[in-house]
N, C-alpha and C positions, 0 to 999 in steps of 0.2 A: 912622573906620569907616564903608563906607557902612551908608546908610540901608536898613534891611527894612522889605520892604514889605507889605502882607498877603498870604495868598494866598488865592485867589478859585478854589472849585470852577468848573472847563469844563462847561460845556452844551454838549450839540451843539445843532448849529441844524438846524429843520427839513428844511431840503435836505440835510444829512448823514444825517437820521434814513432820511429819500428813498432817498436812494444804499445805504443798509443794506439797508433794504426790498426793492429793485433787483435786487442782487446777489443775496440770499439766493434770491429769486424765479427770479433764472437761472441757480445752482448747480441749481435743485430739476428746473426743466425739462429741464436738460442731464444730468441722472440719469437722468431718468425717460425721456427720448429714446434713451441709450446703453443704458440695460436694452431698453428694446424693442428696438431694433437688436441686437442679442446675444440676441435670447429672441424672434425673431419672432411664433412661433404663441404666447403665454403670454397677451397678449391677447383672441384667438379663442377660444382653448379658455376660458379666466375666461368669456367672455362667455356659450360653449354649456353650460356648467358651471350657470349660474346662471340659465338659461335653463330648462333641464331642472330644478332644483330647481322654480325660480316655476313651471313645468307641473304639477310634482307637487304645491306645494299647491295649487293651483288646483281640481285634482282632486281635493283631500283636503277642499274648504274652508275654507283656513285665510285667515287675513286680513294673515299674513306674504309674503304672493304679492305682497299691493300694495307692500311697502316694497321689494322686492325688484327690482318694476319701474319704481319710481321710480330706482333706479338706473341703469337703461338711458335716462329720460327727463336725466340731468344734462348730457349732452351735446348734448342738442338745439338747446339756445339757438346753443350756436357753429353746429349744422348749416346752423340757420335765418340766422346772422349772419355767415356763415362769410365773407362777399366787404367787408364793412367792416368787420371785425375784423383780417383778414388785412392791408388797406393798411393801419388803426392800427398794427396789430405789428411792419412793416414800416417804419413813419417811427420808432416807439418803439426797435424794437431792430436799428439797422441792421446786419448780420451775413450772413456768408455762407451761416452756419448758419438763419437765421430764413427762409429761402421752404422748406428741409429739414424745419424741424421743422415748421411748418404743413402741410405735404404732412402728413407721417406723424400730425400731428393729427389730421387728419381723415381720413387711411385709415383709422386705428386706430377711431377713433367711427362709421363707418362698418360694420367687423365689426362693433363691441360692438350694436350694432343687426341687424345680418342674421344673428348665429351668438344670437342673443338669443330672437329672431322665428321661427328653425325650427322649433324645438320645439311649438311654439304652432301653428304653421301646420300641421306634419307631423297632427301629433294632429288635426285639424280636418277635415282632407282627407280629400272621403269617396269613392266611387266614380265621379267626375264631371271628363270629360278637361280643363274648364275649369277646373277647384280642381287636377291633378295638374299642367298647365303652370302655371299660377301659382306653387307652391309648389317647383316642380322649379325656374322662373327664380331665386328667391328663394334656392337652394340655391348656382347657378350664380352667382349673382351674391357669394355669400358666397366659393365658391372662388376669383371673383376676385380679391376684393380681400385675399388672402391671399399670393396669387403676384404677389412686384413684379413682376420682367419683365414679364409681362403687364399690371399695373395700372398699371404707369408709361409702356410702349409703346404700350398703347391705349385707357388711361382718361386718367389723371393728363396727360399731353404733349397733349390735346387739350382745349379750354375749352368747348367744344359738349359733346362726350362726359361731360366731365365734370363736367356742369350735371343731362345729363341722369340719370348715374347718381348724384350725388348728392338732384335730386330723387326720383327711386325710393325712395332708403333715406329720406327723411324721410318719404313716402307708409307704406312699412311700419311705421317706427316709429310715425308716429298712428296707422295701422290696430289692430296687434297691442299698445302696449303701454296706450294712452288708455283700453281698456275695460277692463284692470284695473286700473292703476293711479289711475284717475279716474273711474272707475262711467258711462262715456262708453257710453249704449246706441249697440248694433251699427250702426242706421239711422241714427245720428247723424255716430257713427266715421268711418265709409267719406268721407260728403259732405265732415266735417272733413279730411280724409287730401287729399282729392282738391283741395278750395281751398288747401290749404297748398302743395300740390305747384305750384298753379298761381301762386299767389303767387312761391312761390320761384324757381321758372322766368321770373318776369317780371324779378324783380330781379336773377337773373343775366344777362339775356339781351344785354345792349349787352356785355358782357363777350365773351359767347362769341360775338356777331357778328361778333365784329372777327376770330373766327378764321378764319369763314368767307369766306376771301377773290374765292373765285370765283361767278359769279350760281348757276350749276346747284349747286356747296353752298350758298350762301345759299336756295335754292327746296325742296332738300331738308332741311336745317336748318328752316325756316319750318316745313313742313310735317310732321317731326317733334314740335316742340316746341306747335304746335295738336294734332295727334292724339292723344302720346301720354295726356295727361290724359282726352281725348274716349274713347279707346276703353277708358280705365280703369275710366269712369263705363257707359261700354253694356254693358260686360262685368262690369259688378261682381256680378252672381248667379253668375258662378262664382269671388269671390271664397271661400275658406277664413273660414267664422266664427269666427275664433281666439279662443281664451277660452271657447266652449261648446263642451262633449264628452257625447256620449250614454254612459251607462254600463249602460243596458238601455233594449231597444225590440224591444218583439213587440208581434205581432197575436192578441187574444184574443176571447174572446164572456163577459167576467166582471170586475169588480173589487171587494175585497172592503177597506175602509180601506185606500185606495191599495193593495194588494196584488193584482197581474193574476194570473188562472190560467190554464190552461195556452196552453203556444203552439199559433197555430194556423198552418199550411202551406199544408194545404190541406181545404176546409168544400166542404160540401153545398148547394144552390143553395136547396134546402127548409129544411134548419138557418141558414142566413144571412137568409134572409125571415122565417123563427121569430123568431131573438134578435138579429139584428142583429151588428157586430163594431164591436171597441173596438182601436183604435192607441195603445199603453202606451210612455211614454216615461219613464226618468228623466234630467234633463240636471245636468251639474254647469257651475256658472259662479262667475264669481269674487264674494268677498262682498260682500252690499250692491248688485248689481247687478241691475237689475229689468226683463225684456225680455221684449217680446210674442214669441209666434212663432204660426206658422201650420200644420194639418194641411191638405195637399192631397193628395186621396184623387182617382185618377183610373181608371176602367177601359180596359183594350184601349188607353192613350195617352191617352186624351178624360180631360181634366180637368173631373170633375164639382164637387167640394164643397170651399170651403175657410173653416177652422172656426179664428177663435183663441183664443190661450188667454198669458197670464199666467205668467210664470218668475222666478225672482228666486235670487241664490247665496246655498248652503246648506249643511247640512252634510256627510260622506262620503258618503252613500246617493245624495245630488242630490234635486235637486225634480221630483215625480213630477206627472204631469200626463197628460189622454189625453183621447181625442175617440172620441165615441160616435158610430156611423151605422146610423140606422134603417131609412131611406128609399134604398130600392133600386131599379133600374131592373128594368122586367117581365120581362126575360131578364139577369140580372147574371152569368151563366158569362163564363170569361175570367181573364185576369191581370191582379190587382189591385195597386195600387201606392200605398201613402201617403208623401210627403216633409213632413217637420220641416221650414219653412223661415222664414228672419228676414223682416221688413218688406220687403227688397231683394230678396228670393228667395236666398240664399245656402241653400245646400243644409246642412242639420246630420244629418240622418241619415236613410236609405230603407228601408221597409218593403217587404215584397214576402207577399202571400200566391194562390192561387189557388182559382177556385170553378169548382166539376164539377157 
């Protein structure tokens, strides 16, 4: 009879366990590639969906706003890594499929970041043509990358282009999502926003050199990729303060435990000498965040006084705060004007009253 032998349970061995790993890892992507492909807009819309929630409790003060923008922050690391990630994915998973699904990577995290960021910005936006183009490109830039033809025709097919519109959306996303989800004050945000952008633009740039093959695009190339950071930075006062929203601001001659009475429109040049006028603000900002801002009160244009004051997020009513003005000029008739503004000057809300 032969000989039995014992029998010995199999192990896999750790390159089997590997290859399981593998697989399962690109069954999951190859799902999740095929539902967006079939669901285009399902993305975009989640993103402005949760976009619009995080605005509202924002506004509500709640401190579910931050968890909420943390989810907008999970795709950053690839924004930021997005050109050495892409050559490892590419030697890892050699496929026809793998430079498709990376495109779509990153167009997708791209919406979930500008349909993310509207809401925030819209609500921020106050009467001032430099906050209405900013926030209008932001818009424009979201309907791009919604419509292949167009983002693939003349974003995605160009390495220049789409350096630069990638660094844009990482610029947004430190802008709008770092002060909530990271208690990141506003004057800090912006400068962060602005060296990342510049960062990221340096590490792509032998990339998209190479696309520029002719000297007159290399000269305008060049000098895109210098300015647009430069003019991001000289124009950042009419950036949108995203994250802080006025939820009441009038001009009064009274406060009573935080509470302003009545509005005033328009005052008497002898009652204004009398009492003086108070700019009543309550701002709502996200919890836990603690931001100076500034009252600049200017007559007829001429910026006379500017006065700060101490904000921090709070709860639904917002944190009230207001700036007294005693000291008037010998003739103070005229149209008067006080602006809410951050450390940058970003405009957060305008008062307007006038004196007869």
């Amino acid at each position: 009879m032969p000989e039995l032998l014992p029998q010995q349970n199999s192990v896999p061995s750790p390159n089997a366990n590997a290859r399981v790993r593998w697989s399962w890892v690109r069954r999951f992507v190859t799902r999740v590639l095929v539902l967006f492909e079939r669901y285009p807009w399902l993305l975009p819309l989640a993103s402005f969906l949760a976009g619009v929630l995080s605005f509202v409790l924002v506004r509500r003060g709640e401190g579910m706003a931050r968890y909420i923008a943390f989810t907008a922050l999970l795709g950053w690391p690839w924004m930021l890594a997005q050109g050495w990630l892409r050559n490892w994915l590419l030697r890892r998973f050699p496929s026809k499929w793998t430079p498709y699904g990376l495109q779509m990577i990153t167009q997708s995290l791209q919406q979930e970041v500008l349909f993310f960021s509207l809401p925030f910005l819209a609500g921020a936006t106050q009467p001032d043509i430099g906050q209405w183009l900013f926030t209008g490109l932001v818009g424009l830039a979201a309907f791009i990358s919604v419509i292949d033809p167009i983002y693939e025709k003349h974003i995605a097919d160009h390495p220049a282009r789409a350096l630069l519109f990638h660094a844009y959306c990482s610029f947004v996303c430190a802008l709008v999502v770092l002060p909530i989800a990271a208690k990141v004050q506003l004057e800090n945000a912006l400068p962060l926003a602005l060296v990342i952008t510049g960062v990221w633009i340096l590490l792509g740039l032998r990339g998209a050199w190479r696309d520029l093959s002719t000297p007159q695009a290399r000269r305008l190339g060049f000098t895109a990729f210098v300015l647009a950071p430069l003019a991001l930075w000289l124009l950042r006062s009419h950036v949108p303060p995203a994250g802080l929203s006025v939820t009441e601001g009038l001009v009064t001659q009274s406060v009573e435990d935080r509470t302003p009475g009545a509005r005033l429109q328009t005052i008497s040049a002898a009652a204004l000498q009398a009492r003086g006028a108070i700019a009543f603000v309550a701002i709502r900002a996200p919890m836990g965040l603690k931001q100076t801002v500034y009252f600049q009160w200017s007559q007829n244009g001429h910026k006379l006084d500017r006065i700060a004051a101490e904000i921090q997020g709070s709860g639904k009513g917002g944190w009230r705060t207001y700036s007294r003005k005693r000291n008037f000029p010998a003739d103070p008739r005229g149209a008067w004007r006080v602006d809410l503004l951050t450390p940058d000057g970003q405009l957060i809300e305008r008062l307007r009253f006038k004196v007869q």
